[in-house]
C-alpha positions in Angstrom: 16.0 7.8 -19.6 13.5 7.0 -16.8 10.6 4.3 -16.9 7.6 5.0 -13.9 6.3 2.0 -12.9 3.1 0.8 -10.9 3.4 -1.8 -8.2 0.5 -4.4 -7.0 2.3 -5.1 -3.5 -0.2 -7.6 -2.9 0.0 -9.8 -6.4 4.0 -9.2 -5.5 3.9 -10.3 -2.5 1.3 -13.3 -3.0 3.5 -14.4 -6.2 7.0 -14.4 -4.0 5.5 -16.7 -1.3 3.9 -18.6 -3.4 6.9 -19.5 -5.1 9.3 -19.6 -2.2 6.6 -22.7 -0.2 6.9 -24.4 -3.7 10.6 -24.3 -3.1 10.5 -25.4 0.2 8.6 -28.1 -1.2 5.6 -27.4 1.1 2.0 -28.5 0.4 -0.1 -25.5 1.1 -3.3 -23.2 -0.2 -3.0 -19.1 -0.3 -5.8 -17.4 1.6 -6.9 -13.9 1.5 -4.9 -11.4 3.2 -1.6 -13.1 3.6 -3.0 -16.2 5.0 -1.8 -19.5 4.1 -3.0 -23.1 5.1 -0.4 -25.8 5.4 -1.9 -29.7 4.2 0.9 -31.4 6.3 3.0 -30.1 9.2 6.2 -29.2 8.9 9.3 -28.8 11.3 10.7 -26.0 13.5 14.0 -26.6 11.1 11.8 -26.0 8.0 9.9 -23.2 9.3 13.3 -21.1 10.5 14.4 -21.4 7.0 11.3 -20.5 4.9 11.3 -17.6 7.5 14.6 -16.2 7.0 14.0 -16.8 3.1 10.8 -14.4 3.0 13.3 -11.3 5.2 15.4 -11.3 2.4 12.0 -10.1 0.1 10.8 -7.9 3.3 8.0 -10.4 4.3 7.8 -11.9 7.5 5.9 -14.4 9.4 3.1 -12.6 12.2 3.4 -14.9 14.7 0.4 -12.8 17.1 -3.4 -12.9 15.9 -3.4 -9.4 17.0 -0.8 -8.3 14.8 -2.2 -10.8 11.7 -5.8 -9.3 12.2 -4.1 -5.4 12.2 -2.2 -6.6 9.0 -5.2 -7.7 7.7 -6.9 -4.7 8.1 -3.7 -2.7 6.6 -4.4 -5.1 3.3 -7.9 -4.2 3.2 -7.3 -0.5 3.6 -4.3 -0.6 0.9 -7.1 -2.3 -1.5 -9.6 0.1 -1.1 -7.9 3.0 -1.1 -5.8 1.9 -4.1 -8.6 0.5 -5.8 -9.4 1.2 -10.0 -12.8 2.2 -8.7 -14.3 4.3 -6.3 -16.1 2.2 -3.3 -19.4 3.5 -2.7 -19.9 3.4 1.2 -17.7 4.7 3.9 -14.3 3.3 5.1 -15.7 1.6 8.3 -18.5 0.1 6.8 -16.7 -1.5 4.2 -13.4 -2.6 6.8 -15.9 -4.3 9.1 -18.1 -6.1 6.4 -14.3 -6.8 4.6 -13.4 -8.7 7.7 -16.6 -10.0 9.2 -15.9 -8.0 12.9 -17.1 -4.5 14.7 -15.3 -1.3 13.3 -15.3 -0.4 16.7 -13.4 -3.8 17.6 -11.3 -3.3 14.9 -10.0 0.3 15.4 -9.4 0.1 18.8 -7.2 -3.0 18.3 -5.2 -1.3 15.3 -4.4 1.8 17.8 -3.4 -0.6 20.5 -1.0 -2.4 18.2 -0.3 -0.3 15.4 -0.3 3.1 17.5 -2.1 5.3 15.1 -5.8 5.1 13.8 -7.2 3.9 11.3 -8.3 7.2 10.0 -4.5 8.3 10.1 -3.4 5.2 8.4 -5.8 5.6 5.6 -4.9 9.7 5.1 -1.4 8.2 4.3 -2.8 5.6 2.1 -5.0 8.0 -0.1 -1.9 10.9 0.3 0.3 8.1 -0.8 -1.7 7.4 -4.1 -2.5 11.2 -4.4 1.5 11.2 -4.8 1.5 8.3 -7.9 -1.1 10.2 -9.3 0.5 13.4 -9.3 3.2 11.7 -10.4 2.0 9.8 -13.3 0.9 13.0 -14.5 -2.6 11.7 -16.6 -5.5 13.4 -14.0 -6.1 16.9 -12.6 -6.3 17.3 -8.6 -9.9 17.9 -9.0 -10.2 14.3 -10.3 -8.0 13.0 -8.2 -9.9 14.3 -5.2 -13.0 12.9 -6.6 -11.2 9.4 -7.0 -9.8 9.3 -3.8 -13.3 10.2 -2.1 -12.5 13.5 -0.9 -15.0 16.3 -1.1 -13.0 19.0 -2.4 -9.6 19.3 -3.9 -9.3 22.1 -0.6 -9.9 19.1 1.5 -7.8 16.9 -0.3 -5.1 19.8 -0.3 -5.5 20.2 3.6 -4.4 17.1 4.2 -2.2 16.5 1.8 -0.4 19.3 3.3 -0.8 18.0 7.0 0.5 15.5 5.7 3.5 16.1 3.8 4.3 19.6 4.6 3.5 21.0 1.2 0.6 21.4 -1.2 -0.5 19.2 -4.0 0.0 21.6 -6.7 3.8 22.3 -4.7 4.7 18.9 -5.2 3.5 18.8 -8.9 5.8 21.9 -9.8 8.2 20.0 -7.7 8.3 17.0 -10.2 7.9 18.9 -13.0 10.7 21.1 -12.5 12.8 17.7 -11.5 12.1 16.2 -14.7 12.9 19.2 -16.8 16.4 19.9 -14.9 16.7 15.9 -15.7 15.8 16.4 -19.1 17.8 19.3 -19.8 20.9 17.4 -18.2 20.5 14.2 -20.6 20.3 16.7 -22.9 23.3 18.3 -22.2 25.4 15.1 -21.7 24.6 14.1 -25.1 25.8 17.6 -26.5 28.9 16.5 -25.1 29.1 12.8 -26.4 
C-alpha cells in the first residue's frame, strides 16, 4: 500500500525552528522568510548548539546577507510558484514588490551567488510542481499548464522536457505503468499469502 503525501516546506520548516528556539529556551519572534528576531542575546556556546540542532532537520543558519536575501528570494519563488492560486502579474514584478528591492538588483545578485537565474530557478520550481501534479493524478496537462502560467501545454511540454529529458505525458505513462506493475505485485504477494 502507498500513501502520496503533500509537503508545505515552509509551515515545516517554520514549525521545527520554532520548536527547537523554545527548547533552547530562547526568547524570540519568527519573521517572514526564515527570519527570526532574538529579545535577549545569547552566547557563541548557545548559538553552536541551536546550530548543529537545526543540520540534523537540514536547516542551517545564513550567516551572509547576500546569501539570506537569495534565500529569501528562493522562498518567495517556491510560494508563488506553488501557490493554490494563480498570481496575476509577472514573476519579476511580484519578486521585487515581494521584497521591496529592484528585480534587476535582485537577479543579478541571485546569479552571483546562487549561479543560475532566476528564470532557471523558477522553470525547476514550476517543472517541480508540474511533477506532483502529474503525480497526484486529479488535473489534465492542459490545466496544469494553465495553473502554472504557461501559455500552452507545448510550452509547458518544452520545457518540461529541457528540463527533465522526457515529456509530460512520458512521465505520466511512466507512473502509471509503475503503479500498475506495483499493484499487480501486491497483488500477486497476496496470491501467495
Amino acid at each position: 500500500m502507498k500513501m502520496y503525501v503533500k509537503f508545505d516546506f515552509n509551515a515545516l520548516c517554520k514549525k521545527v525552528l520554532d520548536e527547537k528556539l523554545k527548547e533552547h529556551g530562547l526568547k524570540y519572534r519568527l519573521l517572514n522568510f526564515g527570519e527570526v528576531e532574538f529579545y535577549e542575546p545569547f552566547t557563541q556556546e548557545q548559538h553552536n548548539l541551536f546550530k548543529k540542532n537545526l543540520k540534523d532537520y537540514g536547516i542551517e543558519i545564513i550567516e551572509s546577507q547576500k546569501t539570506a536575501l537569495v534565500q529569501k528570494i528562493k522562498d518567495v519563488i517556491v510560494e508563488l510558484v506553488f501557490s493554490e492560486n494563480a498570481v496575476p502579474v509577472k514573476a519579476s514584478i511580484y519578486i521585487a514588490e515581494k521584497l521591496n528591492h529592484s528585480y534587476g538588483y535582485l537577479s543579478n545578485l541571485f546569479s552571483e551567488v546562487a549561479y543560475t537565474s532566476i528564470e532557471n530557478f523558477i522553470i525547476l520550481q514550476k517543472i517541480e510542481y508540474a511533477k506532483e501534479l502529474i503525480l497526484n493524478n486529479k488535473q489534465s496537462l492542459t490545466e496544469i499548464a494553465h495553473k502554472l502560467n504557461y501559455s500552452s501545454v507545448a510550452h509547458l511540454s518544452t520545457q518540461f522536457k529541457n528540463t527533465t529529458g522526457i515529456t509530460p505525458s512520458q512521465f505520466q505513462k511512466i507512473v502509471m505503468k509503475r503503479r500498475k506493475n506495483q499493484a499487480i505485485a501486491i497483488n500477486s504477494k497476496m496470491l501467495y499469502e
